[in-house]
C-alpha positions in Angstrom: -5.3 48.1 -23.6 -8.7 46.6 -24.1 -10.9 48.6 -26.8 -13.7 48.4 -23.9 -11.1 49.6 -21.1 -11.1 53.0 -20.3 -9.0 53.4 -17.4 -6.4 51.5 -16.3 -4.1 51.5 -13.5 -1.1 49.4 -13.6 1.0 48.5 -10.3 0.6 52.4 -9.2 2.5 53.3 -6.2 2.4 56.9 -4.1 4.4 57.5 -1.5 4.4 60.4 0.4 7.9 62.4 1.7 10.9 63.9 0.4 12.3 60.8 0.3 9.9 58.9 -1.6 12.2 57.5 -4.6 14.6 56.1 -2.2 11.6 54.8 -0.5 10.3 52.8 -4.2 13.7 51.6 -4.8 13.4 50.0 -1.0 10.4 48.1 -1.5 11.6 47.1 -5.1 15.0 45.8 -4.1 13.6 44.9 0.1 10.0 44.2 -0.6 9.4 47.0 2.9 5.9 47.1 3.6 4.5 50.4 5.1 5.5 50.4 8.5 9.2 50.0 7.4 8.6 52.6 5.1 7.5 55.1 7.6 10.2 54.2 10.2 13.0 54.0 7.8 12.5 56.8 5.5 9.8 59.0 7.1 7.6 58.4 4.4 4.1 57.3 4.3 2.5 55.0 1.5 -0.6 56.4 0.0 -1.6 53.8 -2.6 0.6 50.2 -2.5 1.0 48.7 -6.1 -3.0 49.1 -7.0 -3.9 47.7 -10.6 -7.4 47.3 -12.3 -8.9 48.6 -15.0 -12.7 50.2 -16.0 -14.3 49.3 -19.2 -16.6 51.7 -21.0 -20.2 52.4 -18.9 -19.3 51.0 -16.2 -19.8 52.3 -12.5 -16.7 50.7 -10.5 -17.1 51.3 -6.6 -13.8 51.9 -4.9 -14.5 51.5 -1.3 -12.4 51.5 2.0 -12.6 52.9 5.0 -11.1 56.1 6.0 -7.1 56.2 4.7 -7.2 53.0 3.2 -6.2 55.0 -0.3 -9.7 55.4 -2.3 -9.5 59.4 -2.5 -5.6 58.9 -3.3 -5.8 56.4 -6.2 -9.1 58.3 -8.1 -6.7 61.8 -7.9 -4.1 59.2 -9.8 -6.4 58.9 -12.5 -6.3 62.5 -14.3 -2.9 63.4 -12.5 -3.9 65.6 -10.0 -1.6 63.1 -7.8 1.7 62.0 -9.7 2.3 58.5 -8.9 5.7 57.8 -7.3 5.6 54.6 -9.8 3.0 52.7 -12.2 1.3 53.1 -15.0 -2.1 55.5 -15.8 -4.0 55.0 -18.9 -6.8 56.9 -20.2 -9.0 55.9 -23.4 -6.0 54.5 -24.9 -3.4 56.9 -24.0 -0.4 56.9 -21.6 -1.2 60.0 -19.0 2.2 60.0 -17.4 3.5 61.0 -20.9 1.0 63.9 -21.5 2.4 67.2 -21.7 0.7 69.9 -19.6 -1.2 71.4 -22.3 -2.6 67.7 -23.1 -3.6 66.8 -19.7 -5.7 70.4 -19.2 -7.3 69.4 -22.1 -8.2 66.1 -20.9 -9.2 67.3 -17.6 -11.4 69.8 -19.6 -13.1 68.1 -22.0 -12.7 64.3 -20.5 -13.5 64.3 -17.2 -16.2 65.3 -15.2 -14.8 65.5 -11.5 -17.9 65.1 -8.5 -16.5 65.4 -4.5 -18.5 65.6 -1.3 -18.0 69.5 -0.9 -18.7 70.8 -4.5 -17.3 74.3 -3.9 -19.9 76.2 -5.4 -19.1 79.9 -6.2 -21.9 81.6 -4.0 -22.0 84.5 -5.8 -22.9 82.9 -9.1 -26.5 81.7 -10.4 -27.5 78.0 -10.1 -26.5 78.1 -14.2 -23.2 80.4 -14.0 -22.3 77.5 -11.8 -23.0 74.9 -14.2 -21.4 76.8 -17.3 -18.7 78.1 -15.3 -16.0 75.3 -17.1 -18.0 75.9 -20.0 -16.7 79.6 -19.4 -13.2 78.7 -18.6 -13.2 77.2 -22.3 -14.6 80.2 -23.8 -17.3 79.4 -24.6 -20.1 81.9 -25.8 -22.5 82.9 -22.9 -25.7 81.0 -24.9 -24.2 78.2 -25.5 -23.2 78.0 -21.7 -26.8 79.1 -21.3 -28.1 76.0 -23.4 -25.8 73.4 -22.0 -26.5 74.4 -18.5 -29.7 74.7 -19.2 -29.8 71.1 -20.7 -27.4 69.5 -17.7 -29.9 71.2 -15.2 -32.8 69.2 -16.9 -31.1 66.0 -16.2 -30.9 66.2 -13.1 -34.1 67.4 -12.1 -33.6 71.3 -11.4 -35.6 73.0 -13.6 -36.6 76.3 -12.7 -34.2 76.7 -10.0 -31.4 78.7 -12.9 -31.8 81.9 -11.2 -31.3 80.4 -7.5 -27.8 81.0 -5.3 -26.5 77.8 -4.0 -27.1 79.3 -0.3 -31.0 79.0 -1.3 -30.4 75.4 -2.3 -30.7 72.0 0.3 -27.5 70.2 0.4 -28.8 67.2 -2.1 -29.9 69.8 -4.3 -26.3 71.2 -4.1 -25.3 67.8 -4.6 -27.2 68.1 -8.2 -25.4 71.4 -9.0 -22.1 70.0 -8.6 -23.5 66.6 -11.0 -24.9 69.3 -13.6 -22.0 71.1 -13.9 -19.8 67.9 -14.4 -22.0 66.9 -17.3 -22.0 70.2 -18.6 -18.9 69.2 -20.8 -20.1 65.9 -21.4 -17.2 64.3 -20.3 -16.0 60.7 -21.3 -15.9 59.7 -17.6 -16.9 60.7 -14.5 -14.6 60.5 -10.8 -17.3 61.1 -8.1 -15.1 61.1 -4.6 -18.1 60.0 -1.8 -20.5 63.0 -3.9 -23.7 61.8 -1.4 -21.6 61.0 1.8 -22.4 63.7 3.3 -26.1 64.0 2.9 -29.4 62.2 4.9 -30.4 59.1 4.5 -33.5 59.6 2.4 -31.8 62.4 0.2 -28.6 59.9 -0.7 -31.2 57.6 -1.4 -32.8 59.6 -3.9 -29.7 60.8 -5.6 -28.2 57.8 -6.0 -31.5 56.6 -7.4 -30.9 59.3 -10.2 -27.6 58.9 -10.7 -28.4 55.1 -11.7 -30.9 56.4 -14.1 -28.7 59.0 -15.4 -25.7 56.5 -15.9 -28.2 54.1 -17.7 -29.2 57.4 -20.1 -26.0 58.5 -20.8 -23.7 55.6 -20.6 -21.2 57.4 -18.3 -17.7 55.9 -17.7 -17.5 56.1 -13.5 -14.9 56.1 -11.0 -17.0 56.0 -7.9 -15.4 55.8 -4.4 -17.6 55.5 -1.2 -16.6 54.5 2.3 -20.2 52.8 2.5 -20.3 49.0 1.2 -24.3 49.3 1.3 -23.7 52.3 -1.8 -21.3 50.2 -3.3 -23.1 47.0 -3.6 -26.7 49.2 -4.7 -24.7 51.0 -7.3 -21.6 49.6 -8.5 -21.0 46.9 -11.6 -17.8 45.7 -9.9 -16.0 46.9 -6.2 -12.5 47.0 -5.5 -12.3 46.9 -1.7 -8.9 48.8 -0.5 -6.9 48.5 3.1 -4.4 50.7 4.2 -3.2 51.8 0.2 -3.8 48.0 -0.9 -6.7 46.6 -3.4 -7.8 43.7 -1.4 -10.4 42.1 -3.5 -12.1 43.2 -6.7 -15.4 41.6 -8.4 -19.3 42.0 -9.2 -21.4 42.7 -6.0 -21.9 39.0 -5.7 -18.8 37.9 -5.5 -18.0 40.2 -2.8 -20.5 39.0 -1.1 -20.4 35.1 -1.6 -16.7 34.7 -2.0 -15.2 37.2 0.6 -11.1 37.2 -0.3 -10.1 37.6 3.9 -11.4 38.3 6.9 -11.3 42.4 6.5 -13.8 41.6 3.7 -15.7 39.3 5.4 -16.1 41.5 8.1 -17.6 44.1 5.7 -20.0 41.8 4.1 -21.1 39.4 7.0 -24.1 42.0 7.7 -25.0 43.0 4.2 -28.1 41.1 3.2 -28.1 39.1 0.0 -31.9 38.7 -1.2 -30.5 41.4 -4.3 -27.3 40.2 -4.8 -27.1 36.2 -5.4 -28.7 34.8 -8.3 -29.9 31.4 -9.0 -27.5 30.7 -11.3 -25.2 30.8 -7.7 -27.0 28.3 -6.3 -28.4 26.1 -8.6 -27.9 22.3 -9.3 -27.3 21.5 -12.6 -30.6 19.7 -14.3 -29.3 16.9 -15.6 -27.3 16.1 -11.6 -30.4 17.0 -9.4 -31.9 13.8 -7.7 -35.5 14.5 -7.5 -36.6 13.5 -3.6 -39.8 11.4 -2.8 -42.8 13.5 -4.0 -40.7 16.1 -6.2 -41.8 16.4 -9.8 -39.8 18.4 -11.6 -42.5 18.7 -14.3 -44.7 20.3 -12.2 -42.3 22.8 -10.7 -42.4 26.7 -11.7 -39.8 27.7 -14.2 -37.6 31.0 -13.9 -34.8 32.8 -15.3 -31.5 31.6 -13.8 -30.8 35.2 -13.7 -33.4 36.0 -11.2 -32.1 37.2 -7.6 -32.8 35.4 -3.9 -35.7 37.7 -3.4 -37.7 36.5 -6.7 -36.7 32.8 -5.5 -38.4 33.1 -2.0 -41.4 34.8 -3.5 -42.3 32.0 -6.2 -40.5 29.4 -3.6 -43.8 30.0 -1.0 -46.4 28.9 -3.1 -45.2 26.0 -4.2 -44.0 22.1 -2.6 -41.7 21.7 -5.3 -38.1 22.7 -6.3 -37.5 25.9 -8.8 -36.5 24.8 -12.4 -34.2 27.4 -13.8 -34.5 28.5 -17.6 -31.5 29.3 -19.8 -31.9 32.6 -22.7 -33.1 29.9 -25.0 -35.5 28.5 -22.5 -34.1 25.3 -21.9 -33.8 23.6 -18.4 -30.6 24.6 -17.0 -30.9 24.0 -13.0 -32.7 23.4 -10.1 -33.2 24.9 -6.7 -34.1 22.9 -3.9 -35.8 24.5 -1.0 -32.7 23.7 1.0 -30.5 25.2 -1.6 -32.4 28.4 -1.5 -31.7 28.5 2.7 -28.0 27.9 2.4 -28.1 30.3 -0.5 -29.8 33.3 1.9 -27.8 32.3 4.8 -24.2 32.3 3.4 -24.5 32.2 -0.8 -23.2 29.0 -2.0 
């Protein structure tokens, strides 16, 4: 494993039914896909032979549509799902060869866990809820006072300690449920659709602070969402799953400009890509761009290549000439041509 790779999945494999190991050895020796599976053996594939890997601050979007795997595979990660087959490593160590005592300790200390319906106990303050693993550790009752106290700051909930969750909204719940997985300061965080189920404006908000709270604290996430626009605002790479299967994996942009199949396709062909291609994507190399009659490329505005579609079209209306794209060290890099920037909002490259 990488010394930047924090969780990796290797060819994982669950299947579902008391017959699941004959099932494995089927697809091993017959290559069955799931259908056969089911009909054959009466067993139903979960996750089909999913590998990728998350390095270290990283928010990785898992996203699918509902049964296509994504709540199945994050369970994989700290075992509360044993994989019928594969591989699960965790910071460097083999999970499948923890003992129990190793892997409560991980899920203790390790892993912060966040899911759509947090399970608040409702009888329990705003901050017993937050200390509660904290508790559960034995820790003393003010330093689960501090820590909660500390976790509730950072997401935004001071002065609501002393509140039951029944006097909370739902995206304040939501916040709870966040506190009380950074409570331990975990290593890394599985969030299993935590804003899914919340309004528009709300999930907007939270994921808003979620961003800025990943950027603070440098937060190793597993994020899974059945909502591609969440993925693309929040994610540094997506895997896209189908029916157990990892599909395509990349940044936002490549999702977006280099669709792996038509399922994909399908999912990106409304998104809009004014935030998500760069002019790097589109750009003609400097020293291959043949200026047309009344281009100067002297006289043309210079950007970063790493600015997005949206700062292109800005700069690209007050001006008759193509965009020169700057390198880190300032030099001339590319060039994007007015028609270059169309193609580039209609369809990327």
């Amino acid at each position: 494993m990488q010394d930047d790779v924090v969780i990796e999945l290797k060819s994982a494999w669950k299947i579902f039914g008391s017959r699941d190991k004959e099932a494995m050895e089927a697809v091993k020796s017959e290559g069955l896909g799931k259908t056969e599976i089911l009909e054959r053996y009466g067993a139903v594939v979960g996750i089909a032979d999913c590998s990728f890997n998350v390095r270290r601050g990283e928010i990785f979007c898992i996203m699918g549509l509902s049964g296509s795997g994504k709540s199945t595979l994050v369970r994989h990660v700290n075992r509360l799902i044993e994989p019928t087959s594969g591989e699960i490593w965790l910071m460097g160590e083999d999970v499948m060869k923890l003992s129990s005592t190793a892997l409560r300790e991980i899920r203790a200390k390790k892993i912060g866990m966040v899911f759509q319906h947090m399970a608040l106990l409702p009888h329990r303050s705003v901050r017993d809820n937050v200390g509660y693993p904290l508790e559960i550790r034995g820790e003393s009752k003010a330093r689960r006072w501090n820590v909660s106290q500390h976790a509730l700051g950072l997401v935004g909930l001071e002065g609501f300690e002393d509140r039951f969750p029944r006097e909370l909204s739902g995206g304040m719940q939501q916040r709870v449920g966040l506190a009380r997985a950074l409570a331990c300061d975990p290593d890394v965080l599985l969030m299993d659709e935590p804003f899914s189920a919340l309004d528009p404006l709300i999930r907007r908000q939270l994921q808003d602070q979620f961003m800025a709270l990943s950027e603070q604290l440098h937060k190793t996430t597993l994020f899974i969402t059945h909502d591609l626009d969440e993925a693309i605002r929040l994610g540094t790479r997506i895997a896209i799953m189908k029916d157990g299967r990892i599909v395509q994996i990349g940044t936002p942009e490549d999702i977006v400009t280099n669709p792996a199949d038509d399922y994909v396709r399908d999912f990106v062909q409304n998104i809009s890509k004014l935030k998500l291609i760069f002019a790097h994507t589109i750009q003609v190399p400097v020293n291959d761009y043949v200026p047309a009659a009344g281009e100067d490329l002297g006289q043309s505005p210079r950007v970063s290549e790493d600015v997005d579609l949206d700062h292109l079209v800005d700069i690209a209306v007050t001006t008759t000439q193509p965009i020169v794209t700057t390198n880190e060290k300032g030099e001339d890099v590319g060039v994007v041509s007015k028609d270059r920037l169309l193609q580039g909002i209609k369809g990327g490259k």
